[in-house]
C-alpha positions in Angstrom: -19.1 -39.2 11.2 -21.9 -38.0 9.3 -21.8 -36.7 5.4 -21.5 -33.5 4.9 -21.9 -32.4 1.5 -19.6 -29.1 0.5 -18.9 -27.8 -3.1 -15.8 -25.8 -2.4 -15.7 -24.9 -6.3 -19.1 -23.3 -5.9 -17.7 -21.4 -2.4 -14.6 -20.2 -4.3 -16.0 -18.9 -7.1 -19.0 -17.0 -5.2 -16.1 -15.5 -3.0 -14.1 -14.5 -6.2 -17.3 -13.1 -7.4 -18.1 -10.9 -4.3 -14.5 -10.0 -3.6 -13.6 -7.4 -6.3 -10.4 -6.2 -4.6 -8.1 -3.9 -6.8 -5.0 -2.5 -5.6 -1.9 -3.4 -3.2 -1.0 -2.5 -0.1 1.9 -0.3 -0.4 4.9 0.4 2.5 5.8 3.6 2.6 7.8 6.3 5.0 5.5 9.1 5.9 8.2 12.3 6.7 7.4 14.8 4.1 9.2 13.5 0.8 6.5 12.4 -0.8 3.8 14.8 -2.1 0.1 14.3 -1.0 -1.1 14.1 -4.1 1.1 10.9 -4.9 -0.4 9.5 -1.7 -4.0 10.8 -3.0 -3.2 9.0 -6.1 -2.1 5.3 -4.8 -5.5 5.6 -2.9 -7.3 6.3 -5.9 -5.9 3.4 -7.7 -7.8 1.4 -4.4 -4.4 1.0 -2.7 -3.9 0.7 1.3 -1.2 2.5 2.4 1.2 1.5 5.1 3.2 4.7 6.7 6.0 4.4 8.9 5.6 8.0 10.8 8.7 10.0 11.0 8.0 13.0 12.2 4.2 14.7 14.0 1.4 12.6 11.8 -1.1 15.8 12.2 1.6 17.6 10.3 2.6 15.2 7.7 -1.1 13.9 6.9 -2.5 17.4 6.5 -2.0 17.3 2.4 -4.7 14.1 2.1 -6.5 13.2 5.3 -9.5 15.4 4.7 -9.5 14.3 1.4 -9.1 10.6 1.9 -12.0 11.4 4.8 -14.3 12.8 2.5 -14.2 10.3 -0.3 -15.5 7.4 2.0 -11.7 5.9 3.2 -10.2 6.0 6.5 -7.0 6.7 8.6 -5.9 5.1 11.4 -2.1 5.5 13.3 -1.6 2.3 15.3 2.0 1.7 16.8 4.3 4.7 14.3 2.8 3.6 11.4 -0.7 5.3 9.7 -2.5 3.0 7.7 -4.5 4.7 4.8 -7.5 2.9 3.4 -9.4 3.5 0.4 -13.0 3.7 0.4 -14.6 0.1 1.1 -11.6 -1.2 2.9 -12.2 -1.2 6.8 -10.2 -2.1 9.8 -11.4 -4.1 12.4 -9.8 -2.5 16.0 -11.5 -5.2 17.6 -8.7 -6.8 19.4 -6.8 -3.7 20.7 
């Protein structure tokens, strides 16, 4: 086995320098209780949101889609749930 010479120190703290990740994801139910400016706001605060859908997602994401569109994030329903993702956050649909 040859030597192979890492620094994991270095490697954690240029990660922890590139990765300035604010925010939480946050469970939620997505059936017209909450406002959409609450949801607007946890996006704000660089939060992904994860919906369980109860109800017709067109309907019930009217209030902030377009807005969380336009400021860069993105939206994606995947199996009853709607994931909401502020700007800079992406998901990788890869593997479906």
């Amino acid at each position: 086995m040859s030597d192979f010479d890492l620094d994991l120190r270095a490697v954690e703290e240029h990660i922890d320098d590139e990765l300035d990740l604010e925010g939480s994801l946050v469970l939620g139910v997505l059936d017209g209780e909450t406002s959409a400016d609450e949801w607007l706001e946890a996006i704000s605060k660089g939060n992904v949101l994860i919906l369980s859908v109860e109800g017709n997602v067109n309907e019930l994401a009217a209030g902030f889609a377009r807005d969380v569109k336009e400021s860069g994030g993105e939206l994606v329903h995947f199996r009853g749930f709607l994931l909401v993702l502020p700007p800079g956050v992406d998901v990788n649909t890869e593997r479906l």
